[in-house]
C-alpha positions in Angstrom: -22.3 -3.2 -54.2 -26.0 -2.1 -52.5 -28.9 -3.6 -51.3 -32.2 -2.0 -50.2 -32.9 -1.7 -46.7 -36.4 -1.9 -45.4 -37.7 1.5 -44.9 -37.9 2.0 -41.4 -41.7 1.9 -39.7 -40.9 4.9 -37.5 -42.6 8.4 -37.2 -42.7 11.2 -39.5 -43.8 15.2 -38.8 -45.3 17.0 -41.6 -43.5 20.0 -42.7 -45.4 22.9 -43.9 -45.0 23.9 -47.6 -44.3 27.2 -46.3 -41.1 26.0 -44.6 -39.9 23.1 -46.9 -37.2 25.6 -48.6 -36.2 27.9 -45.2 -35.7 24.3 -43.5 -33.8 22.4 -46.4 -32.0 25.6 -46.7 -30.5 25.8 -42.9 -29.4 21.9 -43.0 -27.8 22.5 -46.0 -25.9 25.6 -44.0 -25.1 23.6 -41.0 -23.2 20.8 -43.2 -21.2 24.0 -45.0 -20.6 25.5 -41.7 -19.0 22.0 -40.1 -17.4 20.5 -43.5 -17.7 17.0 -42.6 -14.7 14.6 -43.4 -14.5 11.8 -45.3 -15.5 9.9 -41.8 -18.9 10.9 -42.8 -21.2 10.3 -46.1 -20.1 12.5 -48.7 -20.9 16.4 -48.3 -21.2 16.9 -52.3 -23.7 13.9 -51.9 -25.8 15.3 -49.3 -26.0 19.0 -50.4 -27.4 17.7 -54.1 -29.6 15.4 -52.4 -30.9 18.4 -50.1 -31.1 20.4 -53.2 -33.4 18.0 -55.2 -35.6 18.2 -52.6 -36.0 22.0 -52.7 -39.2 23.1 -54.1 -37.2 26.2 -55.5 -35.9 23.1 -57.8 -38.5 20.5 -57.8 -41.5 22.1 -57.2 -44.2 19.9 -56.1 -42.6 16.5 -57.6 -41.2 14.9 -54.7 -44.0 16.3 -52.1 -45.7 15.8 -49.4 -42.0 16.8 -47.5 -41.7 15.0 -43.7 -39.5 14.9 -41.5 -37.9 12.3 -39.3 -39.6 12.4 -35.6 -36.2 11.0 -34.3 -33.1 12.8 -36.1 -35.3 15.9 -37.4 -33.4 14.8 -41.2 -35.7 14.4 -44.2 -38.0 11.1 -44.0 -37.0 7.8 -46.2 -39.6 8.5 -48.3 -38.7 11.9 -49.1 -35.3 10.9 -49.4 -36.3 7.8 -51.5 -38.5 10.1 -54.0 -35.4 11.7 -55.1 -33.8 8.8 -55.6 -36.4 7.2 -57.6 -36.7 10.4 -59.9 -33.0 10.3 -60.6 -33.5 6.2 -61.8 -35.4 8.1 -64.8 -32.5 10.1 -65.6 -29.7 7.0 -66.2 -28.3 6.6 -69.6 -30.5 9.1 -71.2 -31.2 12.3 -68.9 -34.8 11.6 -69.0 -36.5 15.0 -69.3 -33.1 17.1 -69.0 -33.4 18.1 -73.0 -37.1 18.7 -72.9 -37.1 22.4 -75.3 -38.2 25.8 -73.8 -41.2 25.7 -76.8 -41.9 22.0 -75.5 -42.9 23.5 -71.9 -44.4 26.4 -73.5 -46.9 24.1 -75.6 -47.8 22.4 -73.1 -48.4 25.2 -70.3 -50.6 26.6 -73.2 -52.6 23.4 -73.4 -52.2 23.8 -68.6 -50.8 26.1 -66.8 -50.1 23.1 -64.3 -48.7 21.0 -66.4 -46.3 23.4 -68.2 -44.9 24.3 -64.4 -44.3 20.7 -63.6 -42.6 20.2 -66.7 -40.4 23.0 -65.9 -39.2 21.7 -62.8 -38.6 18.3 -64.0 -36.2 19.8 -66.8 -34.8 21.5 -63.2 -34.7 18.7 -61.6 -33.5 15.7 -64.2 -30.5 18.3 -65.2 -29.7 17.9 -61.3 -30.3 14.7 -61.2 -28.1 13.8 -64.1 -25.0 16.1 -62.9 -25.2 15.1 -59.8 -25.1 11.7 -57.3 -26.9 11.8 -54.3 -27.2 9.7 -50.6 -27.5 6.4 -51.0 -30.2 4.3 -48.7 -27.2 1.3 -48.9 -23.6 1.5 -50.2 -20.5 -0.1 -49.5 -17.9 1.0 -50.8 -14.2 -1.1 -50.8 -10.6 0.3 -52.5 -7.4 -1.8 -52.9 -4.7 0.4 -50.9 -1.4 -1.2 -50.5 0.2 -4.3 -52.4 3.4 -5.9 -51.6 4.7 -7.2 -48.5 1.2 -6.2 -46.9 -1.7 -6.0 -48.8 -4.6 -3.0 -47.5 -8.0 -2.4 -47.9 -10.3 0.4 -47.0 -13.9 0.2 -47.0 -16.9 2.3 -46.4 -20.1 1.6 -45.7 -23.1 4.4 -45.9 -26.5 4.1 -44.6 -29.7 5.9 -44.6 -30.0 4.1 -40.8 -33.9 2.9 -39.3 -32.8 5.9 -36.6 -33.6 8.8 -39.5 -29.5 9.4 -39.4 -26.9 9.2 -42.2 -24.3 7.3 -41.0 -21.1 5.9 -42.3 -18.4 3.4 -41.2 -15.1 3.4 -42.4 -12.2 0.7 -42.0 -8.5 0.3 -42.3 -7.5 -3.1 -43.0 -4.3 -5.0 -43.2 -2.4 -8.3 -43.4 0.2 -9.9 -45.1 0.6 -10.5 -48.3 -2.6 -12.8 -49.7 -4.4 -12.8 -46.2 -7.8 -11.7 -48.1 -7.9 -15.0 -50.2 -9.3 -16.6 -47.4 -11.9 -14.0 -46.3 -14.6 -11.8 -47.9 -12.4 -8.9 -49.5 -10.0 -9.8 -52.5 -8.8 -8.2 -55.5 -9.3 -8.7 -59.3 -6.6 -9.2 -61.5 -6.8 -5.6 -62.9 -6.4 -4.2 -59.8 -10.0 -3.5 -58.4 -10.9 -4.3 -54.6 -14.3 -6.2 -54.4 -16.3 -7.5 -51.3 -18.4 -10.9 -50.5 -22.1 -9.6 -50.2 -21.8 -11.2 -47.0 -19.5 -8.3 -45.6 -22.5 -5.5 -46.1 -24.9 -8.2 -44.6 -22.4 -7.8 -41.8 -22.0 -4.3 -41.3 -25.8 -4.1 -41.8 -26.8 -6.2 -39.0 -24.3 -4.3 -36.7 -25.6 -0.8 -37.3 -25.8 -0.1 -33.4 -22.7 -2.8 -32.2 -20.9 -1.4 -29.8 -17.6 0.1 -31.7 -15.2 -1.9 -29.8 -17.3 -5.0 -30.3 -17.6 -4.2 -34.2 -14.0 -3.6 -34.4 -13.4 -7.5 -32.4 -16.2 -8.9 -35.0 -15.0 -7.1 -38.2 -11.4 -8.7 -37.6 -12.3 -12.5 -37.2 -15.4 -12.0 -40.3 -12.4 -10.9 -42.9 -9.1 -12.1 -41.4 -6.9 -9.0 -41.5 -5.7 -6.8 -38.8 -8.3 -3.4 -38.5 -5.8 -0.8 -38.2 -9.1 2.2 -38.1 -13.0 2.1 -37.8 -14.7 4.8 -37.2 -18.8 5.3 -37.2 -19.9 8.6 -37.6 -23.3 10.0 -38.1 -25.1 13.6 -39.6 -28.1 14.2 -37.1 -30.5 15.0 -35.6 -31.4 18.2 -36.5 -33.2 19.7 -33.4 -35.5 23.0 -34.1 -38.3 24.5 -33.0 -41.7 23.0 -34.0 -39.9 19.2 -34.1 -41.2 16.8 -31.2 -37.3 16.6 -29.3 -36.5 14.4 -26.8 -37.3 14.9 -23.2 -33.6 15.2 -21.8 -32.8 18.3 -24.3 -31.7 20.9 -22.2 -34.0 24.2 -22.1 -32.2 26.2 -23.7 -31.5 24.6 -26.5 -34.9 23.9 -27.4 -35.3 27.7 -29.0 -33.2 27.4 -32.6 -31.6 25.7 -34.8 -29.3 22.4 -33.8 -27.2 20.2 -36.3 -25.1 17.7 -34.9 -22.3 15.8 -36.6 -20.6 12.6 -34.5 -18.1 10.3 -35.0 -16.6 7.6 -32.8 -13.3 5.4 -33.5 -11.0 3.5 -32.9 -7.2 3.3 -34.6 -3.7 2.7 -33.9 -2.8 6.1 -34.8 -4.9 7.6 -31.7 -2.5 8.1 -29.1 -5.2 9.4 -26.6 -8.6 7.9 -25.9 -10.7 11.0 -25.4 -14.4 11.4 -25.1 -15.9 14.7 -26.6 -19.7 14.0 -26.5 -22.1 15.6 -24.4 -25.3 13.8 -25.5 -23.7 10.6 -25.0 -22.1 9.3 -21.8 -19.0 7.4 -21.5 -19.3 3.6 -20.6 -17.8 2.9 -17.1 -14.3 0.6 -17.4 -14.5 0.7 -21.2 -11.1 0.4 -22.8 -9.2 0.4 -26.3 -7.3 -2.4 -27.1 -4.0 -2.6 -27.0 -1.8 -0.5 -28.9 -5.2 1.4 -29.6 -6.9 4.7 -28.4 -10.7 5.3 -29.0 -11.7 8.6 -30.0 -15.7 10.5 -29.4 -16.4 13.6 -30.2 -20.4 15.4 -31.2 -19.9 18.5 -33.2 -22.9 21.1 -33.5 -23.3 23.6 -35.9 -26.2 26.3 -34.5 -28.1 29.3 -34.3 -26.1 32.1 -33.6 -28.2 32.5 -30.0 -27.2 29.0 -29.3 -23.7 28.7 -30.1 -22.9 29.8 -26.3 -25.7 27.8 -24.6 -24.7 24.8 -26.4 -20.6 25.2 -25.4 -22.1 25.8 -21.6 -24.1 22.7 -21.9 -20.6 20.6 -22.6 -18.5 22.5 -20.1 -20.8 21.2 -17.2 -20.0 17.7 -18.2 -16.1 18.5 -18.6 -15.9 19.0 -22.3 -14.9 21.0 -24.5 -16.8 21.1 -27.8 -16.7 23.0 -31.6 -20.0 24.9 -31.9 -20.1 27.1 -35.5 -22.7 29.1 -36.8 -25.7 28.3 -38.4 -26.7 31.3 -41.0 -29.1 29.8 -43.5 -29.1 32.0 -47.2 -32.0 33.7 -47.9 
């Protein structure tokens, strides 16, 4: 199931076509270097997204690149361009069995147009091989059936904040407690969702996790045994507009963060691992529950200790990993 957001009216900072590859390059590093779990959107996803964007692959197709003002990820519309592009490659792999003497023909006829050609054979093979970010996706499996019957579902989202962002539940009840709610299950097996439950988790991108977990319980019926919301970005990096609290030093490299927040049964320990974002006075888990924070940051190799001295002044201890983009 999907629907398409509304691209976000927020601002967007030019990248020069000198530093599209270098910069697609390094975020595509930073994700290698932190491995996100499957808490987050998909890491094969987002590399061959990041990829298709590469000039190296695409050349000029998906230009003008721009970045996000607020998260320092690729814009919508870059993002969306992609996405587009790979529409023309359903069912038949659109230009991915265009011949070598096909291109040659027609760079014979212009230069320019035999190039572009090229990179759309590059980029429709891709395309074709590969799936890529979704601007809206939810995502719902069938777990358990029998005396209890479980669901889990994920929701991904290109978010109005420039971040990728997913949120992942647990859910449980007895036997037949969907078949009053908007999960249930067909009679082969498959878990499907009421349109109403993305509509849902749409309108609460920014809901307070505890509140979310409270409002995801009484919309489907079931017990929420996990939800977690965890984001990829911002990117911080010299030459990006960054907000006014970023510490000094980190200003001078290159910054990925990944975060997640959640809250399950299974955490024994609330604990609160997030430098950039403060705790909230008298906030509590329910019961039975522990709620978990934590912001990692993959970085410049010059930042990696300025970045763990940053979290120690505000009592944490934090993974930092290094950044080394390829060549």
């Amino acid at each position: 199931m999907s629907s398409l957001p509304t691209p976000p009216s927020n601002g967007t900072h030019p990248l020069e076509d000198s530093r599209v590859g270098p910069y697609l390059r390094a975020l595509q590093a930073g994700l290698y270097a932190l491995a996100p779990n499957e808490d987050f959107v998909p890491l094969r996803e987002s590399i061959a997204h990041l990829k298709a964007l590469d000039p190296q692959l695409s050349g000029s197709l998906l230009a003008p690149a721009a970045l996000d003002t607020r998260s320092g990820l690729p814009s919508f519309p870059w993002m969306e361009r992609a996405l587009a592009e790979k529409s023309l490659t359903e069912g038949t792999g659109g230009y991915s069995n265009i011949s070598d003497e096909e291109i040659a023909q027609a760079a014979r006829l212009d230069a320019d147009l035999g190039r572009r050609m090229g990179h759309r054979r590059l980029l429709h093979r891709h395309l074709f091989e590969n799936d890529l970010l979704p601007l809206s996706r939810l995502n719902v499996a069938l777990k358990r059936l029998g005396s209890s019957t479980d669901f889990a579902i994920a929701y991904d989202r290109m978010t109005p904040a420039g971040a990728w962002m997913r949120i992942r539940a647990e859910l449980s009840g007895k036997a037949g407690w969907e078949r009053s709610g908007p999960l249930s299950r067909t009679r082969d097996g498959r878990a499907v969702a009421d349109p109403g439950l993305q509509h849902l988790l749409s309108r609460h991108l920014i809901t307070p996790l505890l509140l979310l977990h409270t409002q995801l319980a009484e919309a489907t019926g079931g017990v929420v045994r996990r939800l977690s919301r965890s984001f990829v970005g911002p990117f911080w990096f010299p030459g990006l507009p960054l907000p006014q609290k970023v510490p000094e030093p980190l200003r001078e490299g290159l910054l990925l963060h990944l975060s997640t927040e959640a809250v399950a049964a299974d955490i024994r320990r609330s604990v609160h691992r997030d430098p950039w974002r403060r705790a909230t006075p008298g906030e509590a888990a329910p019961e039975g529950y522990g709620l978990y924070r934590e912001r990692r940051f993959s970085a410049s190799p010059s930042l990696i200790q300025p970045v763990k001295d940053w979290a120690a002044a505000q009592g944490m201890d934090i993974v930092a990993t290094p950044l080394l983009p390829s060549r």
